[in-house]
C-alpha positions as CSV (number, residue, x, y, z in Angstrom):
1,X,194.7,88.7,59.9
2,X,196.3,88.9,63.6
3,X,197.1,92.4,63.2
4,X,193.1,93.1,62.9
5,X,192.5,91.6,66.0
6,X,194.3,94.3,67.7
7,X,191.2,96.7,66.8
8,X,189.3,94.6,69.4
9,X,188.8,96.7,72.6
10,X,188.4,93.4,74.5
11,X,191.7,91.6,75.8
12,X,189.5,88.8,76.4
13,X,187.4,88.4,72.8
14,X,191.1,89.7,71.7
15,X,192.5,86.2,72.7
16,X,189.3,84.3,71.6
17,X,189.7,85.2,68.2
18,X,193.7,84.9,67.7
19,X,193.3,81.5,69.5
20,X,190.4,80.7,66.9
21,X,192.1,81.7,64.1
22,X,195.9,79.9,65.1
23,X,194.1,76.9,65.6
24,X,191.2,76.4,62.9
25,X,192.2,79.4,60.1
26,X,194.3,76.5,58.0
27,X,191.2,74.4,57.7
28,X,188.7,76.3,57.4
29,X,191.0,77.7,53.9
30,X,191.8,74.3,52.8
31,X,187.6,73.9,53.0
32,X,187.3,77.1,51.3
33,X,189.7,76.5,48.8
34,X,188.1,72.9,47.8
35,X,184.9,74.8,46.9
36,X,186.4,77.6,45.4
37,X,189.8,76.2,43.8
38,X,191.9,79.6,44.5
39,X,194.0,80.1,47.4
40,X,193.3,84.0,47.6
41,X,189.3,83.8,47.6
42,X,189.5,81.1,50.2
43,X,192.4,83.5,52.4
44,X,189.4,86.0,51.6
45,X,186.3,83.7,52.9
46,X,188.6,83.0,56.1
47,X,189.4,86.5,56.6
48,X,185.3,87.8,55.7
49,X,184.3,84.9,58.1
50,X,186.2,86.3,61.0
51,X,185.6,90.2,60.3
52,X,182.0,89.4,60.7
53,X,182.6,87.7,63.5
54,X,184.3,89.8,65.1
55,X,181.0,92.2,65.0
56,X,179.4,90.4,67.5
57,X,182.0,87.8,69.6
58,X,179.0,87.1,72.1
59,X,177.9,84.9,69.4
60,X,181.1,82.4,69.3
61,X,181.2,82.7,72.8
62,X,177.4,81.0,72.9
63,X,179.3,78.0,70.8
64,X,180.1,75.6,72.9
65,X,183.8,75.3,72.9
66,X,184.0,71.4,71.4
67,X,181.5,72.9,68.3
68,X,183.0,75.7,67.6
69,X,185.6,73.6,65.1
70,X,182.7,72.9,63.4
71,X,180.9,76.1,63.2
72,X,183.8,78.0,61.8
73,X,184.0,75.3,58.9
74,X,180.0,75.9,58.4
75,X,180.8,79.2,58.2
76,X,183.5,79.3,55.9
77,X,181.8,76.9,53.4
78,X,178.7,79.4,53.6
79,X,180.8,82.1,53.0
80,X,182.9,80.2,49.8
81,X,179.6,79.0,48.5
82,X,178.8,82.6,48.3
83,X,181.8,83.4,46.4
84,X,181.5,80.8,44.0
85,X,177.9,81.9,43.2
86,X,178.7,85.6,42.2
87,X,182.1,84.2,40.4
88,X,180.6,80.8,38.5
89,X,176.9,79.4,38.8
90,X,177.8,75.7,39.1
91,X,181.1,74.2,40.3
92,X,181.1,71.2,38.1
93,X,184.1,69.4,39.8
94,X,181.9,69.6,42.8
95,X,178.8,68.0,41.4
96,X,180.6,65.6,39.7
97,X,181.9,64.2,42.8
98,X,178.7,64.2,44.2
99,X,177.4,62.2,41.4
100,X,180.4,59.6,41.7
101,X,179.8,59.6,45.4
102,X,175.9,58.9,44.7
103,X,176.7,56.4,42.3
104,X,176.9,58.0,38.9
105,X,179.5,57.7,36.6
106,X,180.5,60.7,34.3
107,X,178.0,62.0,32.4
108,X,178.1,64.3,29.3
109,X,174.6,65.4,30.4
110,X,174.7,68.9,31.7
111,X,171.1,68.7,32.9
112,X,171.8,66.1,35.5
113,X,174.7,68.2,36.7
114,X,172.0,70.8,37.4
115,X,169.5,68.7,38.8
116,X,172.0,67.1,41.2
117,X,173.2,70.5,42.5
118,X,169.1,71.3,43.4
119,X,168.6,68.4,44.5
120,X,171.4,69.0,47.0
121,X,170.4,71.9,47.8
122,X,167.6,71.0,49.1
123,X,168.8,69.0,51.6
124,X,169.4,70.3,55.0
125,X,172.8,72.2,56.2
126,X,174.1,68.6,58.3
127,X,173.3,66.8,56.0
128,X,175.7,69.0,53.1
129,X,177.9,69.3,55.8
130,X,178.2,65.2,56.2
131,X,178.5,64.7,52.4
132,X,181.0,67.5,51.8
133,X,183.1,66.8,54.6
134,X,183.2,62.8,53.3
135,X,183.1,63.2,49.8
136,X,184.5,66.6,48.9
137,X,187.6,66.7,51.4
138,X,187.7,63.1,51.8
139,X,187.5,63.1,55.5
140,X,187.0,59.8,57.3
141,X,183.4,59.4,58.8
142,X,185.3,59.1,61.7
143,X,186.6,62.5,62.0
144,X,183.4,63.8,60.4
145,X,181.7,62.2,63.2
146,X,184.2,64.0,65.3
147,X,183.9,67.5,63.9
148,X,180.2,66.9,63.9
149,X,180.0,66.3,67.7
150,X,178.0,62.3,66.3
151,X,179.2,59.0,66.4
152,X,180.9,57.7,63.5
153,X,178.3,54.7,63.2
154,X,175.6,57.7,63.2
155,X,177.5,59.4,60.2
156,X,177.8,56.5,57.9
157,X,173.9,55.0,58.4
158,X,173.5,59.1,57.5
159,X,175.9,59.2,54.5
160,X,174.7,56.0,53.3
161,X,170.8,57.0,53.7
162,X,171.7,60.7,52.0
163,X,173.5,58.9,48.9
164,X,170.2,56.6,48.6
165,X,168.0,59.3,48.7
166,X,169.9,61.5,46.3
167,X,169.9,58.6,43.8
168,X,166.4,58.0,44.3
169,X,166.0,61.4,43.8
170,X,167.8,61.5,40.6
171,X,166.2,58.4,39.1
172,X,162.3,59.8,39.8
173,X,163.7,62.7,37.6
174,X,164.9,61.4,35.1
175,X,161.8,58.6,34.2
């Protein structure tokens, strides 16, 4: 992937983007490879995030440095989620940790699989972002707090609330 940052005309996005991708290119394909269970494709998401960036570095550069950990990760999951939907409809390892995380146990029901993966869908991108960072890559509320730019304290109540809510969600469905 270095070698294609040589194609940049400017030395200065020329360093932004090799000094992105030393430091944040490992996560953001262990993130990609959690949702899409296959080194390659998530090497691919890394690499398709950065090309695109690369079209336009004024828009990392409006990033503030301390976020942009963060948005790369964003960007990376949007880009695996992607993937996964032209490869396989529903990741079923996925929702069924989201179930366990919102207090279901194993179901054989393949209709509350479904309904769960709507019903996370339809919540906002921070709020995915706080449940798959917790849940899905088992990262510490601290450090999600961290990544997020919140407090930890702020991430929990949120994580807590979003859990609630899904359950909720999923019990109103299924009465």
């Amino acid at each position: 992937m270095l070698p294609v940052f040589m194609t940049i005309e400017s030395p200065e996005d020329r360093e932004l983007f090799s000094r992105l991708y030393t430091e944040h290119a490992r996560l953001m394909a262990s993130v990609a490879k959690h949702i899409l269970n296959d080194w390659a494709e998530a090497e691919d998401a890394v690499h398709d995030v950065f090309v695109k960036l690369m079209d336009s570095p004024e828009q990392i550069r409006r990033i503030p440095e301390e976020n942009r950990r963060a948005f790369l990760i964003v960007c990376v999951q949007n880009r695996a989620r992607n993937i996964l939907k032209k490869r396989k409809p529903v990741l079923e390892l996925e929702i069924a940790e989201a179930m366990e995380a919102a207090g279901y146990e194993e179901s054989e029901d393949p209709d509350l699989l479904v309904r769960l993966r709507e019903e996370m869908e339809k919540l906002s991108g921070e709020q995915q972002e706080i449940l798959g960072l917790h849940y899905f890559l088992g990262l510490k509320f601290e450090d999600v707090g961290r990544l997020m730019n919140k407090k930890t304290a702020t991430v929990q109540k949120m994580s807590k609330r979003l859990t609630k809510t899904l359950r909720e969600r999923m019990e109103g469905d299924a009465k």
